[in-house]
N, C-alpha and C positions, 0 to 999 in steps of 0.2 A: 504494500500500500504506500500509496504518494501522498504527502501530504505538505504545504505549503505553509510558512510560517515565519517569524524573525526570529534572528539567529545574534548571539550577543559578540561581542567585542573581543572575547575571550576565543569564541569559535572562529573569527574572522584571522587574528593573528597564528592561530595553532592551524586551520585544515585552508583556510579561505585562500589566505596572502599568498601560502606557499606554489597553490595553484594558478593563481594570480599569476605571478611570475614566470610559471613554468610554460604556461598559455602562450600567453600575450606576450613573451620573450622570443617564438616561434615564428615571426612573420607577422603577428597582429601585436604591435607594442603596447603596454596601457598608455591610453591618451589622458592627458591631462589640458582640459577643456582651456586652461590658463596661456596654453603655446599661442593659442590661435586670437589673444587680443595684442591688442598696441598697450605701452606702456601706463598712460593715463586713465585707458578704460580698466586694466588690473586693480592700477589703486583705487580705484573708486569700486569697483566691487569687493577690491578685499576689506576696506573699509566696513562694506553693506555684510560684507559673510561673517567678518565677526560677533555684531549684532547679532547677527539671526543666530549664529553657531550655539551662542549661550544660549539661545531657547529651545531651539531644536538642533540635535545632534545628528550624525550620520543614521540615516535606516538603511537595517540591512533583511534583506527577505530571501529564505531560501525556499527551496524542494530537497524534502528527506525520502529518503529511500530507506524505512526504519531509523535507525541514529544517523546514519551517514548523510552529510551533506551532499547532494549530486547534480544542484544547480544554483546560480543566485542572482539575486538584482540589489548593487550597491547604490544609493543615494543621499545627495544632500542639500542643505540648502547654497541657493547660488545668490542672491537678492531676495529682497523682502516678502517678495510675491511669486519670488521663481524657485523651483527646484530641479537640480540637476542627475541624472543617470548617469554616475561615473563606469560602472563597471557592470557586466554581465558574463553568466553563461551557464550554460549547460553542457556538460558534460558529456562526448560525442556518445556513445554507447547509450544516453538516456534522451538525444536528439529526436525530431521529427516525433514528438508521440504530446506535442502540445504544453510543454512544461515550462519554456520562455513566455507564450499567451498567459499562464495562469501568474508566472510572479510579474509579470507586464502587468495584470489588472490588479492584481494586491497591491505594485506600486503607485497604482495609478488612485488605488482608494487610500491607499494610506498619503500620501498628498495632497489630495482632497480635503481628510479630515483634519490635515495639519492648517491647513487655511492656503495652501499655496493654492496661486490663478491659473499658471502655467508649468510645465513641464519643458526640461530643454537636455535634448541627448545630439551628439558627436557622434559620426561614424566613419571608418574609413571608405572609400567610394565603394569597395570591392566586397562589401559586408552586406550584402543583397538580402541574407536569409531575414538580419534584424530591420532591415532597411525595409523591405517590403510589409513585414509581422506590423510593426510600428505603421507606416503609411494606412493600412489596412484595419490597423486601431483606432483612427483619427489623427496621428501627426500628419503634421503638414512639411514638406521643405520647406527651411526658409533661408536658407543661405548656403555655398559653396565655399570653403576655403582651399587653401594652399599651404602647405604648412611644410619647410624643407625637412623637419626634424619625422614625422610618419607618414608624409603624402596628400591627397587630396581627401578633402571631408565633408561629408554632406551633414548638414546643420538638420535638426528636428524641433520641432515644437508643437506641443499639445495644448490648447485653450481648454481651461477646465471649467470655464466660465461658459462653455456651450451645454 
């Protein structure tokens, strides 16, 4: 049995991180959504993310396969009203059976209940499986970047205010 749920801070750095790295060091780097601004818009968000950080912290939601974690969706706040999707996945062997859809919509209510308006996810262009799942949830594209350090990125956002 699968079952979806948040996972604590403790699970993140002992099973989460280690994956993390092992992944996304493969050909998909972790993005860090901070490459892709200019200088001035940085500061002025990290100003906004400290704010928000003390009220709301990093959510983490995964899919349990009994105790073992086998998939996740990292998030946090980006601005006052926005929150961001830093990090995903599922786990190839527990792929294609709808388990990215289910913590996509846990993230998308747990966001909701936090009071954020909008949702904003990074992807690299060639990420079609999350890019399409997303598009087909209600993101919208809203932007193309460029970015020398992991390639080009197609920008997301979801109004939660629809």
């Amino acid at each position: 049995m699968i079952s979806i749920r948040e996972f604590t801070a403790k699970e993140h750095e002992e099973y989460v991180k280690p994956l993390i790295k092992a992944y996304f060091s493969q050909g998909f780097p972790h993005f860090d959504p901070d490459l892709i601004y200019d200088e001035k818009t940085k500061d002025i968000i990290a100003d906004r993310r400290q704010l928000v950080e003390k009220f709301t912290p990093w959510t983490r939601i995964a899919a349990y396969k009994d105790d073992q974690i086998i998939g996740w969706s990292i998030g946090k706040p980006y601005a006052e009203d926005t929150f961001v999707m830093a990090n995903s996945l599922v786990l190839p062997q527990y792929r294609r059976q709808g388990l990215y859809l289910r913590l996509l919509e846990e993230t998308v209510k747990k966001a909701k209940a936090l009071g954020f308006k909008k949702i904003l996810s990074h992807h690299l262009a060639v990420n079609n499986g999350i890019i399409i799942a997303k598009l087909q949830a209600g993101f919208e594209i809203s932007g193309v970047k460029v970015s020398d350090e992991i390639g080009i990125l197609i920008n997301l956002v979801l109004d939660l205010q629809k």
